[in-house]
ROGU-370690 format. One record per atom (N, C-alpha, C): residue in three letters; x, y, z. Coordinates in steps of 0.1 Angstrom, whole numbers, padded with zeros to 4 digits, always signed. Layout:
REM residues N
alaXYZ...
This chain:
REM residues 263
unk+0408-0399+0223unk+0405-0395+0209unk+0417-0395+0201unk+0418-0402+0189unk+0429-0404+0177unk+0426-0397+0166unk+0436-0394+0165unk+0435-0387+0152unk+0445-0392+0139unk+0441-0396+0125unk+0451-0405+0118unk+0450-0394+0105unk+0463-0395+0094unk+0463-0386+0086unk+0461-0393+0075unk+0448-0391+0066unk+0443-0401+0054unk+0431-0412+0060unk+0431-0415+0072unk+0420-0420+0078unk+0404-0415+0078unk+0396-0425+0076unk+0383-0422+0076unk+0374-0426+0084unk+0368-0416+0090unk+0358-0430+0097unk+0338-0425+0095unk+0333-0431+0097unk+0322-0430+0095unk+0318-0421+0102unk+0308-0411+0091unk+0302-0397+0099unk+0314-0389+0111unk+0326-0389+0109unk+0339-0381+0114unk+0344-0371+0102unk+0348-0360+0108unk+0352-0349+0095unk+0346-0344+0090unk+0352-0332+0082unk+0345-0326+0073unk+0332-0332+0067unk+0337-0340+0054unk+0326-0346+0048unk+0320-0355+0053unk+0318-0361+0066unk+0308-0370+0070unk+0299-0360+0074unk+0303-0348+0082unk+0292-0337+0087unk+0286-0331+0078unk+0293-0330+0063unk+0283-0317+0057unk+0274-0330+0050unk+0283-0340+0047unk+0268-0351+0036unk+0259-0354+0055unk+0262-0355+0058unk+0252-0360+0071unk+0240-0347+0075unk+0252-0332+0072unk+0239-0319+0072unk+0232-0317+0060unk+0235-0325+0047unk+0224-0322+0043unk+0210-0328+0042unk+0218-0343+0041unk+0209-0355+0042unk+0194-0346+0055unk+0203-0342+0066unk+0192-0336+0077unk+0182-0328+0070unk+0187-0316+0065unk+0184-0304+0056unk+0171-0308+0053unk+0171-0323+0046unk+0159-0325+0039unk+0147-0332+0047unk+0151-0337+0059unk+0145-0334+0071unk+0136-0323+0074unk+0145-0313+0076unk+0140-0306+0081unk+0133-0289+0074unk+0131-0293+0061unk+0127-0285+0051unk+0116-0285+0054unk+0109-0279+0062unk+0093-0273+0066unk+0090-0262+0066unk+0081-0259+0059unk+0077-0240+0058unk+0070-0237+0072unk+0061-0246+0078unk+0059-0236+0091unk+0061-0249+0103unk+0067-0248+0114unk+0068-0264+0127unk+0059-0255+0138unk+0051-0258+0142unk+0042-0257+0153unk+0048-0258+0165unk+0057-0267+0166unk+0064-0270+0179unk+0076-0263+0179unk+0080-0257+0172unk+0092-0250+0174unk+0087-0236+0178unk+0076-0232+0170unk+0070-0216+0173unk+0066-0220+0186unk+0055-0229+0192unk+0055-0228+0205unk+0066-0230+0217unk+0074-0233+0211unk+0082-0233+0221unk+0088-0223+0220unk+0093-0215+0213unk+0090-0199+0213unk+0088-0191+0217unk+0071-0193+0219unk+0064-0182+0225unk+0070-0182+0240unk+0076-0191+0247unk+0077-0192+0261unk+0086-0175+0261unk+0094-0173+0251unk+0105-0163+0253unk+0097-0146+0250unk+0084-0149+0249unk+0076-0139+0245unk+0066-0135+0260unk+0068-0144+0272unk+0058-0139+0281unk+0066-0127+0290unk+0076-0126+0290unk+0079-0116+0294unk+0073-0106+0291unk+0075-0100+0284unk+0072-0088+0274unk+0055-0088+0267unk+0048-0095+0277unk+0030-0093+0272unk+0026-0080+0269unk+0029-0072+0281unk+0023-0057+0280unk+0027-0049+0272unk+0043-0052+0269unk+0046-0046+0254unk+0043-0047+0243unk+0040-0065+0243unk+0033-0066+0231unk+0021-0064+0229unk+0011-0061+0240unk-0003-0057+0242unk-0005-0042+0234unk+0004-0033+0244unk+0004-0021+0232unk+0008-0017+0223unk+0013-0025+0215unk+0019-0028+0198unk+0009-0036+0190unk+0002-0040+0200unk-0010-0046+0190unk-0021-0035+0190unk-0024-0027+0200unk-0030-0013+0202unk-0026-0004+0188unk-0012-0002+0191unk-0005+0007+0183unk-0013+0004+0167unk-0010-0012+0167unk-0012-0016+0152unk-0024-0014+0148unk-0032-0018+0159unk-0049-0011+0152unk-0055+0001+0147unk-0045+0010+0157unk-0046+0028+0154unk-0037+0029+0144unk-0030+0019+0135unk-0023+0027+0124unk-0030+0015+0117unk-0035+0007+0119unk-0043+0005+0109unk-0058+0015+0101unk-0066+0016+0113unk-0076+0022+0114unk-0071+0033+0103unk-0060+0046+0113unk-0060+0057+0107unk-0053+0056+0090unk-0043+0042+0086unk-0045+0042+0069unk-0059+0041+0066unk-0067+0037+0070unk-0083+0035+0060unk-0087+0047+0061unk-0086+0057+0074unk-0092+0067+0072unk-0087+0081+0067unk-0076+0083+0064unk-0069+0091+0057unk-0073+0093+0042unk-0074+0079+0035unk-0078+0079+0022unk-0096+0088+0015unk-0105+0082+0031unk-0117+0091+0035unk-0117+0103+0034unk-0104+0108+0041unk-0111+0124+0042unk-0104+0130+0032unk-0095+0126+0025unk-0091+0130+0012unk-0102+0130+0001unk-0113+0121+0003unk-0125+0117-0005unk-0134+0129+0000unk-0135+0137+0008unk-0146+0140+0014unk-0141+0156+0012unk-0127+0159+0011unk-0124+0171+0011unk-0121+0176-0004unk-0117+0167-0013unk-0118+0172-0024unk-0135+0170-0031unk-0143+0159-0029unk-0158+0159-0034unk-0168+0170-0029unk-0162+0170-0016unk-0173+0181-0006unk-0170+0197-0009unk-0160+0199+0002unk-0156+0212+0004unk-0147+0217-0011unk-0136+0213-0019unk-0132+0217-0026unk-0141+0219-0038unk-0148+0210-0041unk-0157+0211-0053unk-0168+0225-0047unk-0172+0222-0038unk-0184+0238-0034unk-0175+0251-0030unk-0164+0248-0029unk-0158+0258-0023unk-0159+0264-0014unk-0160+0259+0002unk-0164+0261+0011unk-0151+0261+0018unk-0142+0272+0020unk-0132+0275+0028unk-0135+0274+0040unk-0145+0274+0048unk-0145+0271+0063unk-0145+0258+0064unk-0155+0248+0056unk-0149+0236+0063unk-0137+0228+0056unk-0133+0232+0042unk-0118+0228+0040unk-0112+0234+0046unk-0107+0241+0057unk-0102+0245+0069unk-0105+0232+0079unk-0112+0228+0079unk-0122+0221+0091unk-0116+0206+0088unk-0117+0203+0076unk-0112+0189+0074unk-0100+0189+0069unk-0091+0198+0065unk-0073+0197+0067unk-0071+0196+0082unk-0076+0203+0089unk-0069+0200+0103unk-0071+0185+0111unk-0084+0182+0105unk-0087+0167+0109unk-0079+0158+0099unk-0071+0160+0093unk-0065+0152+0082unk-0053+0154+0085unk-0047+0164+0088unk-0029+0164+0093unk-0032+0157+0109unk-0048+0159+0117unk-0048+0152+0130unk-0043+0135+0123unk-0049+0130+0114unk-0052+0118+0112unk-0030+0111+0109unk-0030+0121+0098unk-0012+0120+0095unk-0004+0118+0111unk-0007+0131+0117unk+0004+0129+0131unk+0000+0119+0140unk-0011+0116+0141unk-0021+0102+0150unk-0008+0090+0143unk-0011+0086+0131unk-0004+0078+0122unk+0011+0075+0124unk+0017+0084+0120unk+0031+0083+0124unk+0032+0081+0144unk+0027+0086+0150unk+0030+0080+0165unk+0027+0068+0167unk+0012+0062+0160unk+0006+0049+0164unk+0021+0040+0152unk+0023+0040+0142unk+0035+0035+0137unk+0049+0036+0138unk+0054+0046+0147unk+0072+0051+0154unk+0063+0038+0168unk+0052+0040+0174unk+0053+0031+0187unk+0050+0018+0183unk+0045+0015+0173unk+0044-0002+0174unk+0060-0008+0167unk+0067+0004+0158unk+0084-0002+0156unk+0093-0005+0167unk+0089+0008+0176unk+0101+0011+0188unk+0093-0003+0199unk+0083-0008+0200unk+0080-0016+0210unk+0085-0032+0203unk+0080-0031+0191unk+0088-0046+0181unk+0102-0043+0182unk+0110-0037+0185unk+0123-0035+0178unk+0121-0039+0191unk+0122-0029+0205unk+0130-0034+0217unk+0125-0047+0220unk+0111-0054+0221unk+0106-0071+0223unk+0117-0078+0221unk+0117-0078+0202unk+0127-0084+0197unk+0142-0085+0200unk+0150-0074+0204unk+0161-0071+0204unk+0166-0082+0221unk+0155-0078+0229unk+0156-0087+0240unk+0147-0100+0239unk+0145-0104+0232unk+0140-0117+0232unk+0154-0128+0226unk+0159-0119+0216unk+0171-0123+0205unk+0180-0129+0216unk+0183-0115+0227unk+0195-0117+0241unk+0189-0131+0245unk+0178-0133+0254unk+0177-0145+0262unk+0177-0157+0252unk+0173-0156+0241unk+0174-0173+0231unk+0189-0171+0234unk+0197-0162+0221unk+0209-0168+0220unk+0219-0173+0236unk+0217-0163+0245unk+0222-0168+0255unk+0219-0181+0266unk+0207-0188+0258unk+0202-0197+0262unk+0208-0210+0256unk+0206-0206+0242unk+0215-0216+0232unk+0233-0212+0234unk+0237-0203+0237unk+0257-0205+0243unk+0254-0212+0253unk+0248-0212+0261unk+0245-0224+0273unk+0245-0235+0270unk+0236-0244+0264unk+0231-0250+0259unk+0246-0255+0254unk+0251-0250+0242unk+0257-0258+0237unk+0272-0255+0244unk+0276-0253+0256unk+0281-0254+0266unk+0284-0265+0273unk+0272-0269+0269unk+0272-0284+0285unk+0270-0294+0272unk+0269-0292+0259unk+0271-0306+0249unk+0286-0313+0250unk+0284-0324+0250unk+0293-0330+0248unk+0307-0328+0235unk+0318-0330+0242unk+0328-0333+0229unk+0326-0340+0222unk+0317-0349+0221unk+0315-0358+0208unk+0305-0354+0195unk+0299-0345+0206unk+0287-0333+0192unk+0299-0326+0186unk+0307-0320+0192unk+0315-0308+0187unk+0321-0313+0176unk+0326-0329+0176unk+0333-0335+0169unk+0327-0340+0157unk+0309-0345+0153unk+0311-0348+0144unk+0298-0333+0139unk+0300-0326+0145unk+0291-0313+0134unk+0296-0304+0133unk+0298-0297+0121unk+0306-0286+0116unk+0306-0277+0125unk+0312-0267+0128unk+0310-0253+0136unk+0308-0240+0131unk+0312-0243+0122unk+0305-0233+0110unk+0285-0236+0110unk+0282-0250+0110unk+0268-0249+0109unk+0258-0246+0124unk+0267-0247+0133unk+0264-0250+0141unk+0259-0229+0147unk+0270-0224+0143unk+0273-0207+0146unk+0258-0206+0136unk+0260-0206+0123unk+0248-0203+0119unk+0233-0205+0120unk+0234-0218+0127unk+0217-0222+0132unk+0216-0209+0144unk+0227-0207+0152unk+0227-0201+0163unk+0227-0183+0162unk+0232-0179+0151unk+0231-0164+0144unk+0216-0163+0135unk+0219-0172+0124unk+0208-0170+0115unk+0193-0172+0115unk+0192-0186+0122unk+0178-0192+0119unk+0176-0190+0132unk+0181-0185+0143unk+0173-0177+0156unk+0169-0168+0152unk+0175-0156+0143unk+0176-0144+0141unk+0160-0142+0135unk+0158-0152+0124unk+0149-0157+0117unk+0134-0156+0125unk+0136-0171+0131unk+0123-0169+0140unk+0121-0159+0152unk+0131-0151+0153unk+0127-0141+0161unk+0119-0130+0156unk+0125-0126+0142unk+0115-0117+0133unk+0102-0123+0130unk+0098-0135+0134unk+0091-0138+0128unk+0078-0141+0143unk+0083-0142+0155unk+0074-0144+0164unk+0067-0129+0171unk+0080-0118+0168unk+0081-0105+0177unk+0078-0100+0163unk+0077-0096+0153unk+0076-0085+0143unk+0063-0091+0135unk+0065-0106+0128unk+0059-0112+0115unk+0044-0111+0123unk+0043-0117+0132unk+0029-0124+0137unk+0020-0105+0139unk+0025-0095+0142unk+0017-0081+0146unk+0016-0079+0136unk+0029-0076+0124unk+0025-0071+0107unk+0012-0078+0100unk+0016-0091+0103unk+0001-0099+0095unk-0010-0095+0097unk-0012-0094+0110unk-0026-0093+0116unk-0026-0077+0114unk-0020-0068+0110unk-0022-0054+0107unk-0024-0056+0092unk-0019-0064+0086unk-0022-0064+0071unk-0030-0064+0070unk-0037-0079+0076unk-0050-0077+0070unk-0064-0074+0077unk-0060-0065+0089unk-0069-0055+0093unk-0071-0044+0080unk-0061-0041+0075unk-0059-0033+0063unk-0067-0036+0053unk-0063-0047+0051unk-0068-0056+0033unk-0084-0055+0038unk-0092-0064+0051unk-0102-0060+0055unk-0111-0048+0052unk-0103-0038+0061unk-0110-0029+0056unk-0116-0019+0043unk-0103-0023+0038unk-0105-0019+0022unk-0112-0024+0012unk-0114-0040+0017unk-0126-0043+0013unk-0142-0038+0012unk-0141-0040+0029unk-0151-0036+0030unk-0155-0018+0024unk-0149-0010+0028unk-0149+0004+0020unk-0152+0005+0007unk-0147-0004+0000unk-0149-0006-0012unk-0160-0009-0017unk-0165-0021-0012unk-0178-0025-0011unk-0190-0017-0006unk-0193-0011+0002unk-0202+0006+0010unk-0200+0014-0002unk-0186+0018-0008unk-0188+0032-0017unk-0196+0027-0028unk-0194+0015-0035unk-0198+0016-0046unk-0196-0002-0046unk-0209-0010-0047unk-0209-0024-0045unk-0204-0028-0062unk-0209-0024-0070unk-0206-0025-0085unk-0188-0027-0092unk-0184-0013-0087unk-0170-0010-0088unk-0162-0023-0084unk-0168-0024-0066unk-0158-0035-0062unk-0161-0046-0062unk-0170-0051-0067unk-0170-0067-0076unk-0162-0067-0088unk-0164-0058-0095unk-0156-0057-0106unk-0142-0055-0111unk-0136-0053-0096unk-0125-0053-0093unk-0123-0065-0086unk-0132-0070-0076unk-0127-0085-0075unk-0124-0095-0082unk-0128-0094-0095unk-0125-0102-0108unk-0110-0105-0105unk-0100-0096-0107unk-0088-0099-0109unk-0084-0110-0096unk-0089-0111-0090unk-0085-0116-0077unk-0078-0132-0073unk-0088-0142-0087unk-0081-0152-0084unk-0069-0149-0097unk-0069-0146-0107unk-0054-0142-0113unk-0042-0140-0105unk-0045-0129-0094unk-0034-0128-0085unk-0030-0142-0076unk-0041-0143-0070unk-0040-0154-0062unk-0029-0168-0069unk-0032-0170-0079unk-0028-0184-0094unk-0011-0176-0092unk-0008-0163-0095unk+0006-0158-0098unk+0012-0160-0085unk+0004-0157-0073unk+0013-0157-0059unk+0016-0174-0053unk+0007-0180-0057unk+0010-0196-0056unk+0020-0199-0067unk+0020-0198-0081unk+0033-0204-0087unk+0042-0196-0086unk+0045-0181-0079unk+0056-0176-0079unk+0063-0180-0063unk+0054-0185-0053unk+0059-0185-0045unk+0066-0203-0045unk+0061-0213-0051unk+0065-0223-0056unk+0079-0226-0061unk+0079-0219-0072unk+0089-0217-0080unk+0105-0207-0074unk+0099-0200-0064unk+0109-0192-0058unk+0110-0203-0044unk+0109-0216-0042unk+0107-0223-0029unk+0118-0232-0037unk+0111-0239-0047unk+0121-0246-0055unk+0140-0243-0060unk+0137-0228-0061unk+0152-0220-0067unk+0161-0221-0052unk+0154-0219-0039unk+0162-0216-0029unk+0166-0231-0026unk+0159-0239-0028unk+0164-0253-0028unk+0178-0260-0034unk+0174-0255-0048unk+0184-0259-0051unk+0196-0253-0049unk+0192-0238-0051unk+0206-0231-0044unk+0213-0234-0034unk+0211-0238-0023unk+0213-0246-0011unk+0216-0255-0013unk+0212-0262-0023unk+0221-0274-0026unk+0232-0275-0033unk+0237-0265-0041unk+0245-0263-0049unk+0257-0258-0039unk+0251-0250-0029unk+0263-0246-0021unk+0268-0257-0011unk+0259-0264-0007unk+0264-0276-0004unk+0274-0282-0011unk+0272-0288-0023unk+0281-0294-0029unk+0292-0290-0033unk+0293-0273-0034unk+0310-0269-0032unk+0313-0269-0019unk+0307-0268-0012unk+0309-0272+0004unk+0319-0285+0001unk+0312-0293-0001unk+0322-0307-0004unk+0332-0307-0010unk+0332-0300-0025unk+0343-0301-0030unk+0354-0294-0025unk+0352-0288-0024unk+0361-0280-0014unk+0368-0283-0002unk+0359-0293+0005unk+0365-0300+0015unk+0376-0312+0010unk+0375-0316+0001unk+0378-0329-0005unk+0391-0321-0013unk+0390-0309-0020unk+0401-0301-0022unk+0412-0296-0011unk+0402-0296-0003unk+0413-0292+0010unk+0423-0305+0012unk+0413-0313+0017unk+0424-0323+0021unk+0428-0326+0013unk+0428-0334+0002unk+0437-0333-0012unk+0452-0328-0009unk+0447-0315-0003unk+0460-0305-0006unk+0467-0308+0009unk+0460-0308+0017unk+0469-0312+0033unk+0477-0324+0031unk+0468-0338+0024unk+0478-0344+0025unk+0493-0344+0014unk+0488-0337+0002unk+0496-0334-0007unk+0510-0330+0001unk+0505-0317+0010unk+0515-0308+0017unk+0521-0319+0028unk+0516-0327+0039unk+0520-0341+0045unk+0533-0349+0038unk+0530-0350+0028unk+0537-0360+0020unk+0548-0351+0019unk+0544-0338+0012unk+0559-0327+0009unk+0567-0328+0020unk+0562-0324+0028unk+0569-0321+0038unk+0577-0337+0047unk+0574-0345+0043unk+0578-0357+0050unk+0588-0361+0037unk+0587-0359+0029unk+0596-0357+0015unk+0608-0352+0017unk+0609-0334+0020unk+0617-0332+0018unk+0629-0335+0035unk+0619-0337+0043unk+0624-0342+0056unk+0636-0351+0056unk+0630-0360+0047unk+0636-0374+0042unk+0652-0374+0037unk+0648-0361+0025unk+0661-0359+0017unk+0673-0353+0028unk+0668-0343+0040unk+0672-0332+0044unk+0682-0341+0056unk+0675-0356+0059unk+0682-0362+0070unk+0691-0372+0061unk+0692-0376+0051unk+0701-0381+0039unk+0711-0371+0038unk+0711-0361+0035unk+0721-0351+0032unk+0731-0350+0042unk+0723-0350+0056unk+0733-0347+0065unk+0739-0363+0071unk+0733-0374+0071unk+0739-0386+0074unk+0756-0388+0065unk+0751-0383+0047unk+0756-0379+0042unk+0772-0372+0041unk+0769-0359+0050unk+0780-0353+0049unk+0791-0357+0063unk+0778-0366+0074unk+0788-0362+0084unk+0798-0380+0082unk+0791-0385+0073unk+0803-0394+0071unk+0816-0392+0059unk+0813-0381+0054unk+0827-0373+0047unk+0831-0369+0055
């Protein structure tokens, strides 16, 4: 391997790696890859039965938000309006049951997501230091290392929240959103059509907001890119500026003394 000062070579250096990572970038701009999540999940069978009871967990804190809102409907229509202190006695204690139920079924579906995750994070990344272990010196040479640490911190870090945390939140969401439908619909069919009105409104604002916030991160990323470059192109600029100085004053410094030792 050579190395020349002011020399260029194709796809070598700084700027052949960052115009070469972006060119990729646009590659590889996909909101969801099938084959990347499954190959993912392989780092998820370990840990079935934990994730088996965090999906348990998630049901009982789903369940008990729908049903909390209930007996608050039942204790202020029922017992508080008749004034019946024995059974608003009766239905606070089933309602602080429902609160303490809730916070255990949601402290155990965090603490089982957090530890999954935390050890799933261990075996990728130390899969990928391996990995890029046994790559060759010729990868190291023409891709940044800076991009390389960050695919390896960030966008693991990424799909990890998103295979061990994202995929149980969703499916608790819309056990939620579900239910509240349906509730809605049982109490009073009228109300909640009428409230479904708004629904494609939201729907129209969450597609162009999420558009438009897809677009901004775009270009931001590209913008950083391009001081990426300039910057690089500043750098060297200045290395060779400093090269030249320094071979400059070298120059004068061995004149001086040829100089004096022939006085």
């Amino acid at each position: 391997m050579s190395f020349g000062i002011g020399v260029s070579s194709s796809g070598l250096g700084p700027r052949g790696a960052m115009e070469s990572f972006a060119e990729g970038d646009g590659q590889r701009e996909q909101i969801f890859n099938q084959h990347v999540v499954t190959r993912m999940l392989v780092y998820l069978r370990p840990y079935t039965k934990m994730m088996a009871v965090a999906f348990v967990a998630m049901l009982a804190d789903s369940g008990l938000t729908l049903l909390i809102p209930y007996l608050l409907k039942i204790t202020v229509d029922t017992y508080i309006a008749q004034g019946d202190e024995a059974g608003l006695m009766r239905i606070s204690l089933w309602t602080a049951s429902a609160f303490i139920g809730l916070y255990i079924a949601n402290r155990t579906q965090q603490y089982l997501l957090s530890l999954v995750g935390q050890r799933m994070l261990a075996s990728l990344r130390r899969d990928l230091f391996d990995h890029l272990q046994r790559l060759s010196l010729s990868y190291h040479d023409t891709h940044i290392v800076g991009v390389t640490v960050s695919r390896v911190m960030n966008d693991v870090a990424t799909i990890n929240d998103l295979l061990s945390q994202g995929v149980i939140t969703l499916i608790g969401d819309m056990f939620v959103l579900a239910g509240i439908i349906v509730v809605m619909l049982i109490m009073n069919l009228r109300l909640a059509l009428l409230t479904f009105t708004t629904l494609p409104l939201m729907l129209l604002m969450t597609i162009w907001f999420s558009r438009r916030a897809r677009v901004a991160f775009r270009e931001t990323h590209q913008r950083g890119q391009s001081g990426g470059r300039s910057g690089g192109r500043y750098r060297r600029g200045a290395s060779h500026s400093g090269v030249w100085a320094r071979g400059h004053h070298s120059g004068e410094f061995q004149r001086r003394q040829r100089s004096q030792s022939s006085g």
